[in-house]
N, C-alpha and C positions, 0 to 999 in steps of 0.2 A: 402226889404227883408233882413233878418237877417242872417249874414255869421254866419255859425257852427263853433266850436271851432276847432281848430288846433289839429291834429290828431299829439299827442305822438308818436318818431317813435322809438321803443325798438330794431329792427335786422337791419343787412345790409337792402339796398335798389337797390332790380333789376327792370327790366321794367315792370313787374307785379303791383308789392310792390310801385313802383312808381307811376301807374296810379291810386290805388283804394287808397295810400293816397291824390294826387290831389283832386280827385273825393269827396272824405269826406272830406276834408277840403274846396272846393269850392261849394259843395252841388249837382255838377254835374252830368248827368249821367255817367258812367262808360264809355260807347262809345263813347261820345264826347269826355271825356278826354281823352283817348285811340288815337283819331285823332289826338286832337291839339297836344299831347306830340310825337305824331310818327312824326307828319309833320313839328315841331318843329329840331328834332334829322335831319330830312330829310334836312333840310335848312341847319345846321351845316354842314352835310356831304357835300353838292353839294356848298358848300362855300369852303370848306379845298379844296375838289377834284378838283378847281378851281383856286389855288392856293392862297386865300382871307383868310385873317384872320376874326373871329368874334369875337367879345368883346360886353361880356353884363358887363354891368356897377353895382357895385358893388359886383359881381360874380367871375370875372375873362374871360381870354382871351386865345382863342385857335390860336397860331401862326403856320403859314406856312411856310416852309421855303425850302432852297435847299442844299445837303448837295453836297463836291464836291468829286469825285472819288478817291479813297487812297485806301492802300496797307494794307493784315493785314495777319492774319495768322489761318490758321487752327489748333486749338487747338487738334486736334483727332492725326493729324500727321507734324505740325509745318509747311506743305507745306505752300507757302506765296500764297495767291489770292487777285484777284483784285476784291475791290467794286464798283462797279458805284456808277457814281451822280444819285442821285434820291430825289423826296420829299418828306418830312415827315413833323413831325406835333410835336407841343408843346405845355400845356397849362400852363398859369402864372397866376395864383391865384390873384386877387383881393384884396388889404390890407383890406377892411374891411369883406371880407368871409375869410383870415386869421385869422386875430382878435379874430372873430365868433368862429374859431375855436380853435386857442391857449386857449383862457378861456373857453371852453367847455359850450358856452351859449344854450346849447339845447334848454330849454323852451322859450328861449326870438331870436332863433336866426332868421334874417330875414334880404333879402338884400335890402329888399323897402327904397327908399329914403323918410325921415321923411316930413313928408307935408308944405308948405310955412308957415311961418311965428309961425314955433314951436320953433324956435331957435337952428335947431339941436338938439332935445331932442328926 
């Protein structure tokens, strides 16, 4: 079966926008992309909210972490309050979807690792 060309993407990308270009560019129905990308986001979530980092390779990396309790200040009225420790999340970019992105490789950008014995090409 012959993969359809890679669908140009001209505007921002929401979860919409997101699933009808998978969908045209993998030739899929709309529904099933609509699953794998929900159940996909789904996995991310219940990995953070677990406190588990995930890293896709060449992509980059959502980290978890634990911040500790400190002091700050009310901007409205300078009162000082307390933050709790709580988790939160960070994500670190991948050097080669940096890359991707610093030279603005649109037409050619893609995080697929280059197939054996291409020499890195």
């Amino acid at each position: 079966m012959k993969k359809p060309a890679r669908t140009r993407i001209t505007a921002p990308l929401n979860t919409t926008s997101l699933i009808e270009t998978v969908a045209a560019d993998t030739g899929m129905p709309r529904e099933d992309v609509h699953e794998v990308v929900m159940s996909t986001f789904d996995v991310v979530a219940r990995a953070m909210a677990s406190g588990h980092n995930v890293a896709v390779t060449n992509f980059g990396t959502w980290i978890s972490y634990r911040t500790n309790k400190r002091k700050a200040r009310n901007p409205q009225n300078g009162a000082s309050v307390t933050v709790p420790a709580h988790q939160t999340m960070k994500f670190r970019t991948s050097r080669r979807l940096a890359g991707l992105v610093r030279r603005r490789a649109s037409a050619t950008a893609s995080i697929r690792k280059a197939p054996k014995g291409s020499g890195g090409q």
